[in-house]
C-alpha positions in Angstrom: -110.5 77.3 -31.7 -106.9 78.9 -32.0 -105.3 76.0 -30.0 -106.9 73.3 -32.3 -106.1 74.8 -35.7 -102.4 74.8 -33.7 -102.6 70.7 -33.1 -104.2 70.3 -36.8 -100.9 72.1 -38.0 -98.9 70.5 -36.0 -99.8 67.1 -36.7 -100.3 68.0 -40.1 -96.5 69.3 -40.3 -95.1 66.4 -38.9 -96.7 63.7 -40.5 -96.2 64.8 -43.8 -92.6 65.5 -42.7 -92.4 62.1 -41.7 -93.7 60.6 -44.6 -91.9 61.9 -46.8 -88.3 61.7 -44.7 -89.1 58.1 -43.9 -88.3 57.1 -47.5 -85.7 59.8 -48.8 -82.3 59.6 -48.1 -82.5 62.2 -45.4 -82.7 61.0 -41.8 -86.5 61.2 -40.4 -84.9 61.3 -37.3 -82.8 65.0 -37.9 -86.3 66.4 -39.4 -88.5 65.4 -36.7 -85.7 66.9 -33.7 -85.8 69.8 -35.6 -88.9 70.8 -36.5 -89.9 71.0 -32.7 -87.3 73.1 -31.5 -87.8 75.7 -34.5 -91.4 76.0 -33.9 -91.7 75.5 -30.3 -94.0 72.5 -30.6 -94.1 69.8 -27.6 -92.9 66.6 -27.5 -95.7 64.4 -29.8 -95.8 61.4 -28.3 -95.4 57.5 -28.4 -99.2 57.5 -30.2 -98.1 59.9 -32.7 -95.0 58.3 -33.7 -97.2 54.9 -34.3 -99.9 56.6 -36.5 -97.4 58.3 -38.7 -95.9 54.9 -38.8 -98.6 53.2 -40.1 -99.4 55.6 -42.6 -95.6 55.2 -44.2 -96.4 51.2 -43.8 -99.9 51.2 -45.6 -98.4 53.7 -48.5 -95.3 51.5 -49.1 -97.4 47.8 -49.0 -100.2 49.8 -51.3 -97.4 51.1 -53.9 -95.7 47.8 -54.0 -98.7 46.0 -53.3 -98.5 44.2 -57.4 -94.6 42.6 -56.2 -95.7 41.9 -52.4 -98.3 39.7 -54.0 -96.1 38.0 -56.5 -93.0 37.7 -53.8 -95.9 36.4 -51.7 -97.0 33.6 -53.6 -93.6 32.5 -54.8 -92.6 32.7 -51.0 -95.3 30.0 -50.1 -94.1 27.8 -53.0 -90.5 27.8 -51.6 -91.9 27.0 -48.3 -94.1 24.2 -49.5 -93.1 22.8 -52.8 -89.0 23.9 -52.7 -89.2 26.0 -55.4 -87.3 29.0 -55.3 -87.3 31.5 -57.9 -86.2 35.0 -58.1 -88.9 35.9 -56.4 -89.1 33.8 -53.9 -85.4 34.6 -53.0 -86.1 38.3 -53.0 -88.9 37.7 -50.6 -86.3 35.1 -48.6 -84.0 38.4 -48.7 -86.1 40.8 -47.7 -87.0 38.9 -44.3 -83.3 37.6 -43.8 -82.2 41.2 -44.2 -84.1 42.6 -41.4 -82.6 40.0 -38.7 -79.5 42.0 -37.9 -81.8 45.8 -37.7 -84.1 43.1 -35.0 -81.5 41.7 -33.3 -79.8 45.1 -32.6 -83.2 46.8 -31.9 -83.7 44.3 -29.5 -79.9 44.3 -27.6 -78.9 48.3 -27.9 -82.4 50.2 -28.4 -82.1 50.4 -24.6 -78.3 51.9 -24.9 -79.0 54.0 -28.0 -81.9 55.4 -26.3 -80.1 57.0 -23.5 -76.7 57.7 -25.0 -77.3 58.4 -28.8 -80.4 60.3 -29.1 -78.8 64.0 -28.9 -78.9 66.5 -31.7 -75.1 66.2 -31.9 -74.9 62.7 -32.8 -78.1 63.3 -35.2 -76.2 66.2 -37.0 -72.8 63.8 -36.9 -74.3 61.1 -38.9 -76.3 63.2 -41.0 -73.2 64.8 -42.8 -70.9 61.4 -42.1 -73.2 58.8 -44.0 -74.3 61.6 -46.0 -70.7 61.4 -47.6 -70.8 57.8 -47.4 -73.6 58.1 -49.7 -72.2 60.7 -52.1 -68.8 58.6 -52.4 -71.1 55.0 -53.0 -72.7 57.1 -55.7 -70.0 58.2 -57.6 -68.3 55.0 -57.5 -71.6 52.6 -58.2 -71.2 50.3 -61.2 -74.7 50.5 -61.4 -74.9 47.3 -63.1 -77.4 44.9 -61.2 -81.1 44.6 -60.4 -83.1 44.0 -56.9 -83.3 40.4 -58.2 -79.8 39.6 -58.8 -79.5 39.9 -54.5 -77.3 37.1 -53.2 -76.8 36.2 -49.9 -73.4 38.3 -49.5 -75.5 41.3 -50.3 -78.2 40.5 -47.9 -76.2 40.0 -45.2 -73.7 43.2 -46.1 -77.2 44.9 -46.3 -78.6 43.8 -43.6 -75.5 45.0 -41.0 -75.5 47.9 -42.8 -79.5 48.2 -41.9 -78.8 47.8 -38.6 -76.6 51.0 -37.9 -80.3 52.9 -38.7 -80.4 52.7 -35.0 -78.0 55.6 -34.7 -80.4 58.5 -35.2 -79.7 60.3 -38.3 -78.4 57.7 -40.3 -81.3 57.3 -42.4 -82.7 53.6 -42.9 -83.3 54.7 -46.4 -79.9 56.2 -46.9 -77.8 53.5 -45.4 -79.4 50.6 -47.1 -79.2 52.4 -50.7 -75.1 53.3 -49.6 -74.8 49.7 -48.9 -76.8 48.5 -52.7 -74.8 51.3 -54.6 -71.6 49.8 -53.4 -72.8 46.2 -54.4 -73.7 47.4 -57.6 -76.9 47.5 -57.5 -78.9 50.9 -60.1 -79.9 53.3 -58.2 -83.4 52.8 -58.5 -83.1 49.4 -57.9 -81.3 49.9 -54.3 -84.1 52.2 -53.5 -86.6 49.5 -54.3 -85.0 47.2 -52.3 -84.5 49.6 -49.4 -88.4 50.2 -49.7 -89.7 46.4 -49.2 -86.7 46.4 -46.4 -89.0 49.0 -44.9 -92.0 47.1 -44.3 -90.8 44.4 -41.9 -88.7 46.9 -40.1 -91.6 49.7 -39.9 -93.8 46.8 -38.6 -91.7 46.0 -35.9 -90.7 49.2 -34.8 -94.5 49.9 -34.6 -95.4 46.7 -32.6 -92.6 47.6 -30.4 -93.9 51.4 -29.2 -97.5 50.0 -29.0 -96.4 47.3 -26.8 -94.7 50.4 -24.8 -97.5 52.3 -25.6 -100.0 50.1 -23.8 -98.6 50.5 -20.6 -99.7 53.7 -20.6 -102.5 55.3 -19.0 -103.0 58.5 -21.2 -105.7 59.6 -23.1 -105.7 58.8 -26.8 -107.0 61.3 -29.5 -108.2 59.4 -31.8 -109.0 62.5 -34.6 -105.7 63.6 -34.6 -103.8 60.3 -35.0 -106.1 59.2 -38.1 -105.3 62.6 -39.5 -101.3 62.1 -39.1 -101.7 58.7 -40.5 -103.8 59.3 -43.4 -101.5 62.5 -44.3 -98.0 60.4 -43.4 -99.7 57.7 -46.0 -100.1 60.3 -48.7 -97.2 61.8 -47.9 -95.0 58.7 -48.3 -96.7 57.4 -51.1 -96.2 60.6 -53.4 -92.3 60.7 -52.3 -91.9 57.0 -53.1 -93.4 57.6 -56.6 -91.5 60.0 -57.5 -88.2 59.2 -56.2 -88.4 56.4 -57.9 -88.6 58.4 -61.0 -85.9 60.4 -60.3 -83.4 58.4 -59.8 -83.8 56.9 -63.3 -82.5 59.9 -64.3 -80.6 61.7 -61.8 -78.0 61.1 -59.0 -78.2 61.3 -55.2 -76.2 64.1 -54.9 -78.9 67.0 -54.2 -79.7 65.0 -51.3 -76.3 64.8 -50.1 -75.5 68.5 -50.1 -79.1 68.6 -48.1 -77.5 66.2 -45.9 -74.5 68.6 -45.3 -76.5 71.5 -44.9 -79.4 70.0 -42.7 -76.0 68.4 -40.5 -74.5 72.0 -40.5 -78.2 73.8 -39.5 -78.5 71.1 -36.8 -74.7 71.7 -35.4 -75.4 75.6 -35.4 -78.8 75.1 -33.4 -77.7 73.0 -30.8 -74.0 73.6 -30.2 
């Protein structure tokens, strides 16, 4: 009984962690190395990561679920009738966007894998693009909207995307640094960085279940719904109400928890 309420709170833990650090500015990546080694938790595994995945997919399709439909429709109409609107070229962003985080995915997972995944280089670019973020921020014009994306921004955001594969960079956080320095609000960066996610969650997923297959382990099933349903809640309260803050407020609290996440990390491992 002991060593199951120990897996429920582990699971529980790291989904929610996951959830709500795959959204915020804040490097999933950092959280989930650290956790672990503070609590003396094993490894989770390849399942784990996919359910939790899932759960941040399903909460960010259900809260944009309204614009996914509309983007949808008017993505269809470009492909069919040649009528692009702003929606349509949103939708047309959002999938040319994610070429470059694919292409690199598919070239240097392999070589970031087995030369980048250390706590060192997680701490490093926690507090470097941390400070990328903080100086985008301050400088921001903070003058344009999700929809006035042109292809110079999707392909500037897109690059930018694709250093995400350096663990501790933050998908989140390096595509808003990139839409703060384009001009884009601050909420409106995040909303774009938020329908980046769904492609790129998707085939991050389908990768580590394709990896995942090969494997001859057994599954439990009880514990992966539970990390998926509690990532999905997770994710889908922090999206809400980042959103909400950042009408108001800046990203700096989340760049001095940046520094001082970087600095924990340097002072645990070094």
């Amino acid at each position: 009984m002991e060593a199951q309420t120990v897996d429920v709170l582990h699971v529980a833990a790291l989904a929610i962690v996951q959830g709500l650090t795959e959204f915020l500015p804040v490097s999933s990546s950092a959280h989930l190395v650290l956790l672990p080694v503070l609590t003396g938790w094993p490894d989770q595994g390849l399942a784990f990561d996919v359910a939790v995945h899932v759960g941040s997919l399903l909460a960010v399709i259900a809260y944009f679920r309204r614009d996914l439909r509309t983007m949808s429709v008017a993505w269809w109409r470009s492909v069919w009738q040649r009528r692009l609107d702003a929606d349509a070229v949103l939708a047309w962003s959002v999938l040319f966007a994610t070429i470059p985080v694919g292409l690199a995915g598919l070239l240097l997972g392999d070589l970031v894998a087995l030369y980048l995944r250390s706590p060192l280089v997680i701490a490093g670019a926690t507090v470097v693009f941390g400070v990328l973020l903080w100086v985008a921020d301050r400088r921001a014009s903070l003058e344009r909207l999700e929809r006035d994306i042109g292809w110079r921004d999707v392909c500037v955001i897109g690059c930018m995307q694709a250093l995400a594969l350096i663990p501790g960079t933050s998908r989140s956080g390096i595509t808003m640094t990139a839409g703060l320095w384009l001009g884009l609000t601050r909420a409106a960066a995040a909303r774009f960085s938020f329908l980046l996610s769904i492609p790129v969650i998707a085939l991050s997923g389908a990768k580590v279940s394709y990896d995942l297959a090969g494997e001859a382990t057994p599954v439990a099933w009880d514990m992966l719904a539970l990390g998926a349903l509690l990532s999905a809640g997770a994710a889908y309260l922090c999206i809400h109400f980042f959103l909400r803050w950042l009408q108001r407020m800046t990203f700096t609290p989340f760049v001095i928890y940046r520094l001082l996440l970087g600095c924990v990390l340097f002072v645990v491992f070094i």
